[in-house]
C-alpha positions in Angstrom: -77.3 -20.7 2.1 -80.3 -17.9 1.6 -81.6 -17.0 4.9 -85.6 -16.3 4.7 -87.1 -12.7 5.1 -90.6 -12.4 6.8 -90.6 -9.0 6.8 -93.8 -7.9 4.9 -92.8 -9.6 1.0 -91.0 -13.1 0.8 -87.5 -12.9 0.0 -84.0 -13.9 1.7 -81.0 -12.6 2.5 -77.4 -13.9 2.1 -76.7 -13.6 6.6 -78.3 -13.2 9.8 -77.2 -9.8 10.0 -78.8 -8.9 6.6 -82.3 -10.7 7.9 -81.7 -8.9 11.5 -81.1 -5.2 10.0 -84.2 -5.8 7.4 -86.6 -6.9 10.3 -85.3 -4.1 12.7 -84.7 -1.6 10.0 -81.3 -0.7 11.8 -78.1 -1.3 9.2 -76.4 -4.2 9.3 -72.9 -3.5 10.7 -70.0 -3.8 8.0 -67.4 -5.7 9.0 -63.7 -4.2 8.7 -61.2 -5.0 6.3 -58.2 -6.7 7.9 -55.2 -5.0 8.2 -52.2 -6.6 6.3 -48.9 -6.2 7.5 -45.9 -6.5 5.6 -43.8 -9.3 5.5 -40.9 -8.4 8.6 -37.3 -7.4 7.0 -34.8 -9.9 8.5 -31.9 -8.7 10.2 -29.5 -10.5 7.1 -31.5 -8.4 4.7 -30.5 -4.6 6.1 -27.8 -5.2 8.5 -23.8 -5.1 6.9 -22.1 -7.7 6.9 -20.1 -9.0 9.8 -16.0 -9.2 10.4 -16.3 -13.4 10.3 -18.0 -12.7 6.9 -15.5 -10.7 5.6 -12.3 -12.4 7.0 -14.3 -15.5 5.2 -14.1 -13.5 2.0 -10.7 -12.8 2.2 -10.1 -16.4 2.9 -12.2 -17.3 -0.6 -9.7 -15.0 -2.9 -12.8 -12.7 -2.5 -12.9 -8.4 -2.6 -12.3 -8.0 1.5 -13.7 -3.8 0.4 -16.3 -5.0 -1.7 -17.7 -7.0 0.5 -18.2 -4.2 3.9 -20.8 -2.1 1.1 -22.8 -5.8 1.3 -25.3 -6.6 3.7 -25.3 -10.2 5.8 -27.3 -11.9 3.0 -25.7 -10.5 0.1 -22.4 -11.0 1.8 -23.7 -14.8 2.4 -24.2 -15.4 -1.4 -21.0 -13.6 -2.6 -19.0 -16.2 -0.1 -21.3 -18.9 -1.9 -20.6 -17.8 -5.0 -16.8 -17.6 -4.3 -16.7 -21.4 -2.9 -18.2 -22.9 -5.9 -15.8 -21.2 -8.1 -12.9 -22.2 -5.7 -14.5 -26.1 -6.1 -14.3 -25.7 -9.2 -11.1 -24.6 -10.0 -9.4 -26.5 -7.5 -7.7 -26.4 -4.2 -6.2 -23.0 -3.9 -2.5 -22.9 -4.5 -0.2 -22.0 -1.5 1.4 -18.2 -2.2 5.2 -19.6 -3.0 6.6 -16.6 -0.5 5.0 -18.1 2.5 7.4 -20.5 3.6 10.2 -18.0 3.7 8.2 -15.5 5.0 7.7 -17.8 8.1 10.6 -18.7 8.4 12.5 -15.1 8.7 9.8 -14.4 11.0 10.7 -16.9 13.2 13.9 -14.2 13.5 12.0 -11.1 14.6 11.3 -10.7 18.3 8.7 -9.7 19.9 7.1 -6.5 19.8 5.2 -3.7 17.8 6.0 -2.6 14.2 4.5 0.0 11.4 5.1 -1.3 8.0 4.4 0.4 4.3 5.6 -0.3 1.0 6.1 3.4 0.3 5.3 7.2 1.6 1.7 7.4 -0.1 0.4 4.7 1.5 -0.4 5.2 5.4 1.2 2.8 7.9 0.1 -0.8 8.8 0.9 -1.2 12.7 1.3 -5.1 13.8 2.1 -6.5 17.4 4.4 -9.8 17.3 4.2 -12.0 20.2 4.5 -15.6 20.9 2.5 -16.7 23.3 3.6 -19.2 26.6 0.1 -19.8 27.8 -3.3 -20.1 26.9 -5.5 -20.7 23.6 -2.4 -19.8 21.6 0.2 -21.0 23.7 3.7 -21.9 20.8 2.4 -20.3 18.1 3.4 -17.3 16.7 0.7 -14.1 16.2 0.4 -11.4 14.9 -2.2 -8.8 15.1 -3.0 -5.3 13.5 -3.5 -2.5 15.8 -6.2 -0.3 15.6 -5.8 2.5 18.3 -6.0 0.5 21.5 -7.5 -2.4 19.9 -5.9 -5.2 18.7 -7.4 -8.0 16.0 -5.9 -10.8 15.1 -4.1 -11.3 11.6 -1.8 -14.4 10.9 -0.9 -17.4 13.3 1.4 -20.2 12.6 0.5 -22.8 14.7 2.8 -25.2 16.3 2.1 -27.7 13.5 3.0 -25.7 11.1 -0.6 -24.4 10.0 -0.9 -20.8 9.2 -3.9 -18.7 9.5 -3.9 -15.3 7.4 -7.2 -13.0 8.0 -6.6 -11.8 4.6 -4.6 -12.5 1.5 -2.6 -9.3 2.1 -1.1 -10.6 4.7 1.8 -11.9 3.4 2.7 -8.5 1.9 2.7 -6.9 5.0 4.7 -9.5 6.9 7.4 -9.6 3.6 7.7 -5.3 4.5 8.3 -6.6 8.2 10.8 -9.6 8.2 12.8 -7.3 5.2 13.6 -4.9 8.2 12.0 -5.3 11.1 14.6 -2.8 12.8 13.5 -0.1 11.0 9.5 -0.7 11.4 10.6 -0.8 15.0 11.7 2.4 15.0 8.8 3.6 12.7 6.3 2.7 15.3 8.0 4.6 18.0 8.1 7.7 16.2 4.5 7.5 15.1 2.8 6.0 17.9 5.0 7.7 20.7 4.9 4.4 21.9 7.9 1.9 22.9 8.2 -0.3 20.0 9.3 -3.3 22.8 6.3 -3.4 25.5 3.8 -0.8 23.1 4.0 1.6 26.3 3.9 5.0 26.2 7.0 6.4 26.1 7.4 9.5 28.1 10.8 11.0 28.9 12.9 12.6 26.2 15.5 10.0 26.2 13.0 7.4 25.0 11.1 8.9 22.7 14.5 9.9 21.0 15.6 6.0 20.6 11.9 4.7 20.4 12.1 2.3 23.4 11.5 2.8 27.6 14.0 2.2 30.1 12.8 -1.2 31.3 12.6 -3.1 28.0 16.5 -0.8 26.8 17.8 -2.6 30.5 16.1 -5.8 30.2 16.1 -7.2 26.8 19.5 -4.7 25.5 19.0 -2.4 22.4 22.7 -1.7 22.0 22.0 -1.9 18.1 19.2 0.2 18.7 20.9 3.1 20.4 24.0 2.3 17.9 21.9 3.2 14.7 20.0 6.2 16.0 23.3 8.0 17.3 24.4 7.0 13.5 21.5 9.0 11.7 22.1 12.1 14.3 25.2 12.3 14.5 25.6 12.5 18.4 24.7 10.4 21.3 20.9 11.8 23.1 23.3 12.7 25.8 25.2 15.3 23.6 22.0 16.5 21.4 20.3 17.4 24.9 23.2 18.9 26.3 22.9 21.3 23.3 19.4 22.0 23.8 18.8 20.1 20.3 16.3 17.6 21.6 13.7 18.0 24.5 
């Protein structure tokens, strides 16, 4: 709606303001443009995906390395995209190794391990422990070690269920129940820890056989100190005697 002038000639103006500034003869003030902001990024859209996500991708038959260079919502439709396929392909067929896999692990005791399936690729280490108490309480887990932490890689539950984080898994454990004597020993020697408790090991005599005096009393590595004195030759006791080991 015009607004009408009486300043002098008849005419209007389009606002008050207009009519004000052309009575007073002061400018009419100009209003502002409003500032726009940008839409906010969502955390999903810069932020890498998560563990959960990933151990979900392994889960899917998905790239486990492919999917840490994707963000959360990338990560969210590759998982998508890997469900659907799985849908429509079918329910995904049980790897034909695991049974005996879990089986001859049911034979290994407790304790820590570094497994490889030759000398170019670096060491997996894995912790085996059954639990008497707790959330886990009967089953049987195993974990990856990472330094001092430790994150959790297959379970077989009391019922028989097994969790794997990742379709690997089953290689590694294959390297394990094959000879879980020597991944035993391998552990000791590259962790300097013992491969029975995970301790450090810290006189000579059991970082030469890999395993601490408590655990050697307690639990009896007869087959242990057997098969070390085999590769060396001697007996510890003989090899320090000679200044040989220290």
């Amino acid at each position: 709606m015009s607004i009408r002038c009486k300043n002098g000639t008849e005419h209007s103006h389009e606002t008050v303001a207009e009519s004000r500034a052309c009575w007073t003869g002061q400018p009419a003030p100009v209003a502002s443009p409003t500032a726009v902001s940008p839409a906010p990024l969502l955390s999903a859209d810069v932020e890498f995906a998560t563990e959960r996500q990933i151990w979900r991708v392994g889960k899917e038959g998905g790239d486990q390395d492919h999917a840490r260079r994707l963000t959360k919502m990338q990560c969210i439709k590759y998982i998508d995209g890997l469900i659907k396929m799985n849908a429509e392909k079918g329910a995904p067929v049980e790897d034909p190794r695991q049974k005996a896999i879990i089986q001859m692990l049911s034979l290994v005791p407790d304790g820590y391990f570094a497994v490889h399936p030759d000398d170019e690729t670096p060491y997996t280490f894995l912790r085996l422990t059954r639990p008497k108490k707790g959330k886990f309480q009967g089953t049987t887990k195993v974990q990856t070690q990472h330094s001092d932490i430790l994150k959790p890689f297959l379970t077989v539950w009391p019922s028989g269920k097994v969790w794997k984080r990742e379709h690997t898994a089953l290689d590694k454990l294959e390297l394990l129940v094959a000879n879980y004597r020597d991944a035993g020993i391998a552990y000791a020697r590259e962790m300097n820890h013992c491969m029975s408790c995970g301790k450090q090991l810290t006189d000579p005599r059991s970082r030469h056989y890999g395993v601490g005096p408590e655990c050697e009393r307690e639990k009896g590595f007869d087959w242990l100190i057997a098969q070390i004195d085999e590769q060396h030759g001697h007996t510890f006791e003989w090899l320090f005697s000679k200044g040989m080991v220290s």
